[in-house]
C-alpha positions as CSV (number, residue, x, y, z in Angstrom):
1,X,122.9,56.8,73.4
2,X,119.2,58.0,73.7
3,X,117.1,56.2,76.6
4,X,113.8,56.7,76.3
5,X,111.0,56.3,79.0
6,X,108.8,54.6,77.2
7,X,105.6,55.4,79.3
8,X,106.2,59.0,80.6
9,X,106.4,59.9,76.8
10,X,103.3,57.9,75.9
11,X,101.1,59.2,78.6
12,X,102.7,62.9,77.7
13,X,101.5,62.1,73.8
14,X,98.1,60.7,75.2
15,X,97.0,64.1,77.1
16,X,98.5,66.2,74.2
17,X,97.6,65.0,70.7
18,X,93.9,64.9,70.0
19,X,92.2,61.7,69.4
20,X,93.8,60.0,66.3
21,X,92.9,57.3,64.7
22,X,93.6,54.2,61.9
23,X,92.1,52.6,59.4
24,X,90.3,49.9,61.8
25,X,89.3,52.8,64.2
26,X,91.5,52.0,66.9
27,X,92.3,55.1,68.4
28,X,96.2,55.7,68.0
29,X,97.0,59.1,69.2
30,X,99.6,58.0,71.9
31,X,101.3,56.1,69.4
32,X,101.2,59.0,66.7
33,X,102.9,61.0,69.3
34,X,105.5,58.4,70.9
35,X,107.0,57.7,67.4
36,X,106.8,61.5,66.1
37,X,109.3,62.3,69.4
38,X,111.5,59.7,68.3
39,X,111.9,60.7,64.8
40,X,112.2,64.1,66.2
41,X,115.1,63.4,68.9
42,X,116.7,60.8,65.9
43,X,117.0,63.9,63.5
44,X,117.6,66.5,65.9
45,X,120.5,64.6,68.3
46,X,121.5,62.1,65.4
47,X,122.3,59.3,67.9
48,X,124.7,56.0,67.4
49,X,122.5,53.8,70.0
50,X,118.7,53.9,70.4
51,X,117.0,51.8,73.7
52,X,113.7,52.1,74.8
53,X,112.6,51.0,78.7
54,X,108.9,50.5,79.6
55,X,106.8,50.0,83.6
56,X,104.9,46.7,84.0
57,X,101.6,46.7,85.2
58,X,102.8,44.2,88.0
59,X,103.9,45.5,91.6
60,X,107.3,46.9,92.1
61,X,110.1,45.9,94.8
62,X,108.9,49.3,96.2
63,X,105.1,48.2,97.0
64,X,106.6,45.5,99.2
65,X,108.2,48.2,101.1
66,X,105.7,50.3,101.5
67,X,102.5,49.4,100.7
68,X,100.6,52.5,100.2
69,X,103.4,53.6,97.5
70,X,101.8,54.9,94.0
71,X,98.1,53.8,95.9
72,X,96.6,57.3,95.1
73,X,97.7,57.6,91.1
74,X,94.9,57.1,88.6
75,X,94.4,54.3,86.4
76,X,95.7,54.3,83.5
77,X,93.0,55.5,80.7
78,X,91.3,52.7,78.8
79,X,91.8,54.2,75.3
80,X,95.7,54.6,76.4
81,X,96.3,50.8,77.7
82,X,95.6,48.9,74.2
83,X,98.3,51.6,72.2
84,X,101.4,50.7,74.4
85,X,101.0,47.1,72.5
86,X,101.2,49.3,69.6
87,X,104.3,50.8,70.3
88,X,105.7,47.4,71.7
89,X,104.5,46.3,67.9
90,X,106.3,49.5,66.1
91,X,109.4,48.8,68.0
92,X,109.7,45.7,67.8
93,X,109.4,45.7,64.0
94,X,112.0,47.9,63.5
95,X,114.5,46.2,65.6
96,X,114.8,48.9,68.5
97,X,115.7,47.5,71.6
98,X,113.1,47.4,74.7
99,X,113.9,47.0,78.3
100,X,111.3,45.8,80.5
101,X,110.6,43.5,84.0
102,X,108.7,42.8,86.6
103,X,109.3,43.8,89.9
104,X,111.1,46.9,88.8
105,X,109.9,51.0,87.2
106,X,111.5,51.5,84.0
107,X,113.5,54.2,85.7
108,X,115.2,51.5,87.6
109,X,115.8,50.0,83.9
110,X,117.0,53.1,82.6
111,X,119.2,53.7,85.7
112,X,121.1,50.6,85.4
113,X,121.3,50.8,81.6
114,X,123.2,54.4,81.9
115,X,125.6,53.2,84.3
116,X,126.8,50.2,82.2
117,X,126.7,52.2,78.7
118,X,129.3,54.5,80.7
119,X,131.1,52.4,82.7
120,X,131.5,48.9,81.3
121,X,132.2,50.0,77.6
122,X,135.3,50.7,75.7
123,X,133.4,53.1,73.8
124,X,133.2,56.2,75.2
125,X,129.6,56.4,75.4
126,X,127.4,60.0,76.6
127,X,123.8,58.9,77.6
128,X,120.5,61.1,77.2
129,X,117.7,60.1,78.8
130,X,114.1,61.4,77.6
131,X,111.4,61.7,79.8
132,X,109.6,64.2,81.9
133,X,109.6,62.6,85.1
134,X,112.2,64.4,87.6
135,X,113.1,61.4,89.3
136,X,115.7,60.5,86.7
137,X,117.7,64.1,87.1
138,X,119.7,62.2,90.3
139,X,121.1,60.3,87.8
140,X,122.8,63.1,85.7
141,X,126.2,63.3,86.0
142,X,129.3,64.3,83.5
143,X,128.0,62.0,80.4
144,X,124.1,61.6,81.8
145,X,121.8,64.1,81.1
146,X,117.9,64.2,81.0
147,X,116.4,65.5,77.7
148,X,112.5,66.8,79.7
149,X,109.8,68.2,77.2
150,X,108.4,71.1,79.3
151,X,105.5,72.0,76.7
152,X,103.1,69.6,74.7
153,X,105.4,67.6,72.2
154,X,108.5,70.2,71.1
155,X,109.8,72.4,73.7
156,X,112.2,70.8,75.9
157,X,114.8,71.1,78.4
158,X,118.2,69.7,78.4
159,X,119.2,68.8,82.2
160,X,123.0,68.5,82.9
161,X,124.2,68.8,86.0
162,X,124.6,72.8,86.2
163,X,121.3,73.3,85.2
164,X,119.4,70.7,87.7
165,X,121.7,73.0,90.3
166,X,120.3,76.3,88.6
167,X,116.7,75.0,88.8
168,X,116.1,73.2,92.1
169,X,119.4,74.7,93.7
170,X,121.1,70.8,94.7
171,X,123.8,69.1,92.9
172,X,121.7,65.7,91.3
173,X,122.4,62.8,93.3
174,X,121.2,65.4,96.1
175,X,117.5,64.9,94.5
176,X,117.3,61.5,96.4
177,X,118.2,62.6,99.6
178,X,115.4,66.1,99.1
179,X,112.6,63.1,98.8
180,X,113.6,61.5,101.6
181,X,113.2,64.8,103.7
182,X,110.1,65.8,101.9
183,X,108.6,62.8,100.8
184,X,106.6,62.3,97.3
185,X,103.1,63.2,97.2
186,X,102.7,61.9,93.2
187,X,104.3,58.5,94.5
188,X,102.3,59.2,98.1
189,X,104.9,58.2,100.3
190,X,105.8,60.8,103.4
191,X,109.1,62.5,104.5
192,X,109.6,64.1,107.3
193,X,106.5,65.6,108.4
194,X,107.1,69.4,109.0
195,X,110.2,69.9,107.0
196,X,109.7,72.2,103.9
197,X,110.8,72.7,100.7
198,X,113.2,75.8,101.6
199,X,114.1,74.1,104.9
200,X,114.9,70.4,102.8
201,X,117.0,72.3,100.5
202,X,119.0,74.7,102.8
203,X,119.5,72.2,105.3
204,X,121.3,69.8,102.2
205,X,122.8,72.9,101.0
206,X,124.7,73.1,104.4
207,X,125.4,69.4,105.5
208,X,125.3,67.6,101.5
209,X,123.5,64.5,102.4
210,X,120.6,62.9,104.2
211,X,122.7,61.0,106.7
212,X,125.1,64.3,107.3
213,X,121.9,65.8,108.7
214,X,121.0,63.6,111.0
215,X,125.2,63.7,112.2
216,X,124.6,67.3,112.9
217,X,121.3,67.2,114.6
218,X,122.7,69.1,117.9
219,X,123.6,72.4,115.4
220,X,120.0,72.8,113.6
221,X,117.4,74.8,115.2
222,X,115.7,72.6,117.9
223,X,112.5,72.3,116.6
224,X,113.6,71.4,113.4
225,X,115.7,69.0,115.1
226,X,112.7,67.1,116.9
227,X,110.8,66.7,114.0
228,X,113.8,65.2,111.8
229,X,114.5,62.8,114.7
230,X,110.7,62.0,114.6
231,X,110.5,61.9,111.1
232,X,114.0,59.4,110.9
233,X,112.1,56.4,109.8
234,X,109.8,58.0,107.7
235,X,113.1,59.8,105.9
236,X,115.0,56.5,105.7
237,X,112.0,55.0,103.9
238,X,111.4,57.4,101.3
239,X,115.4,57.8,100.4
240,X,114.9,53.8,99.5
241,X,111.5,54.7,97.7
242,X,113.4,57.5,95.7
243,X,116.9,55.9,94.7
244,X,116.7,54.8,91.8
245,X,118.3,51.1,91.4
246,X,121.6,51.1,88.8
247,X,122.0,46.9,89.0
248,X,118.4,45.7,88.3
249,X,119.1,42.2,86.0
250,X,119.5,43.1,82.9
251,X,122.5,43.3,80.1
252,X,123.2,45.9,77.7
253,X,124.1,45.0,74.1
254,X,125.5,47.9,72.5
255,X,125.3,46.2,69.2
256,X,122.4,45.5,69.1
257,X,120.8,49.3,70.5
258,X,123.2,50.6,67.0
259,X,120.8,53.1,65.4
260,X,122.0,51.5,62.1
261,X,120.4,48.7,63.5
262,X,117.3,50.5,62.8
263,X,114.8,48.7,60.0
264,X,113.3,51.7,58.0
265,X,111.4,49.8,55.8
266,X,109.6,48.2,58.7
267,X,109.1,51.0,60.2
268,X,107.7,52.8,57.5
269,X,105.2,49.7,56.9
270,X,104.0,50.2,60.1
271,X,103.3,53.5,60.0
272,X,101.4,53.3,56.5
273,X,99.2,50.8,58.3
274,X,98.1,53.2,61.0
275,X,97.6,55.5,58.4
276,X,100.6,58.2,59.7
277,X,101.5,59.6,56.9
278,X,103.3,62.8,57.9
279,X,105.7,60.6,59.7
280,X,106.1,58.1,56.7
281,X,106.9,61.4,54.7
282,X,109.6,62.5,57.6
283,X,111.0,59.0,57.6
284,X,111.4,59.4,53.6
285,X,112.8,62.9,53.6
286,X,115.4,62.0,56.7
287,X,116.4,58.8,54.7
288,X,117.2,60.8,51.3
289,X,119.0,63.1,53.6
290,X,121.2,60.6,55.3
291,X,122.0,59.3,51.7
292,X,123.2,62.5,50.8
293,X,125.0,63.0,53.3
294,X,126.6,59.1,53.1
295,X,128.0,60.2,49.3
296,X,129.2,63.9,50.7
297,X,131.3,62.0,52.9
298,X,132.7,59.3,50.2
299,X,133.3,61.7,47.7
300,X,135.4,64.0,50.6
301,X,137.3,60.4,51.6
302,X,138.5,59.8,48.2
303,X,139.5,63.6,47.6
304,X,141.7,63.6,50.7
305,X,142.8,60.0,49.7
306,X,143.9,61.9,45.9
307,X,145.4,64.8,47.7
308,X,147.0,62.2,50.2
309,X,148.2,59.7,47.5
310,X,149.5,63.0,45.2
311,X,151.3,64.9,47.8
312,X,152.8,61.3,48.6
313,X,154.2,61.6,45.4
314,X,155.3,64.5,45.0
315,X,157.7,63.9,47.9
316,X,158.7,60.9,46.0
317,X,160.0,63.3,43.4
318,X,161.4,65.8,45.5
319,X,163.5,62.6,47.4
């Protein structure tokens, strides 16, 4: 299953394509982008279940807690906010899934729909979650990972749960608990004031967890210790600004994210319209692909059915 954050990869497509746009002038490079990346991670990773999760402009649970939370972000660019009704429009016409409420980031959305595709399915479902923001690598485990582009559109990074270790040097549901201690100047909501980068990671590297820290308060260096027992509100705070929520309300309907599920003609009528045609041409060229593929397949089931059906008899004849 591929989740993808809807708005992390529209603003990355906004600030790297150049201005694009369709035959009414609207500009539509965002959208250009957004649907290029999915074509891209549908041919590259061939997935069986397709689900895409969006923010709301309303406030989030985590304003209420703290009210100065995302207050220093920018707003969102005016030639960006009309093309993520585009997308909503392009999805919605060809019948991919879209996850979105208020009160809740789409990360909390994606969170909770990874835990249910793992855990309350008979299939045995692996989860990949696209999107550049970091946040999301506490929820990598043994069938999560976090698919990041690093560079414009194309390069990316595939996050399991060795490499989030190799990079930031904590096991990933450790990420939470290194917010809490150092707070989240993007988000703008303090840690613990004083406590470093190195000094947040040894000091999980040594005790594991948030709360095992502050248990072994009388072993860390005193004035480390004063300003974690100053900073213990401020840290207990930020850990429930950072954790991402896995039971926000809303149902996952695995028949219905099936990538077979997918309307291509739609989809390809919507992307004549805005005038993309080097994606209406990848759309074409995957489709003939697939259909080759599809009658490789039959004609290998009915060879090992004739090879079944003659060795069958030939047993027959031996008997």
């Amino acid at each position: 299953m591929i989740l993808i954050d809807g708005n992390a990869i529209l603003h990355r497509a906004f600030h790297a394509l150049p201005p694009l746009t369709n035959k009414d002038g609207k500009l539509t490079n965002a959208v250009y982008g957004f649907f290029s990346m999915l074509l891209k991670i549908k041919t590259d990773l061939r997935p069986e279940y397709l689900v895409v999760c969006f923010d709301r402009p309303k406030p989030t649970f985590r304003k209420q807690l703290y009210v100065g939370y995302q207050a220093k972000r920018p707003t969102m660019d005016n030639d960006l906010v009309p093309q993520i009704a585009l997308v909503h429009e392009g999805l919605e016409r060809a019948n991919v899934p879209i996850f979105e409420i208020d009160g809740y980031e789409a990360d909390d959305l994606i969170g909770t729909l990874s835990v249910q595709a793992v855990e309350d399915n008979k299939e045995d479902v692996q989860v990949i979650i696209l999107s550049g923001d970091r946040d999301l690598l506490q929820l990598v485990n043994h069938k999560v990972k976090v698919l990041a582009p690093i560079i414009g559109m194309t390069k990316m990074i595939l996050f399991d749960a060795d490499v989030v270790e190799e990079k930031y040097g904590l096991r990933p549901e450790q990420i939470v608990d290194y917010k809490a201690l150092r707070g989240d100047s993007s988000d703008n909501y303090p840690g613990v004031i004083g406590i470093g980068q190195k000094t947040a990671s040894s000091l999980l590297q040594k005790y594991g967890s948030l709360e095992c820290v502050y248990e072994h308060l009388d072993e860390i260096p005193e004035k480390q210790a004063q300003k974690l027992a100053e900073g213990a509100e401020a840290a207990s705070l930020a850990k429930k600004l950072a954790q991402i929520v896995l039971d926000a309300p809303i149902k996952l309907d695995l028949k219905k994210a099936e990538i077979e599920k997918l309307d291509k003609k739609e989809l390809a009528d919507f992307f004549r319209e805005h005038n993309f045609r080097s994606l209406l041409e990848r759309l074409v060229k995957e489709e003939r692909v697939e259909q080759r593929e599809a009658v490789s397949i039959k004609i290998s089931e009915e060879k090992q059915k004739k090879l079944e059906k003659e060795e069958k008899n030939e047993q027959l004849g031996f008997l």
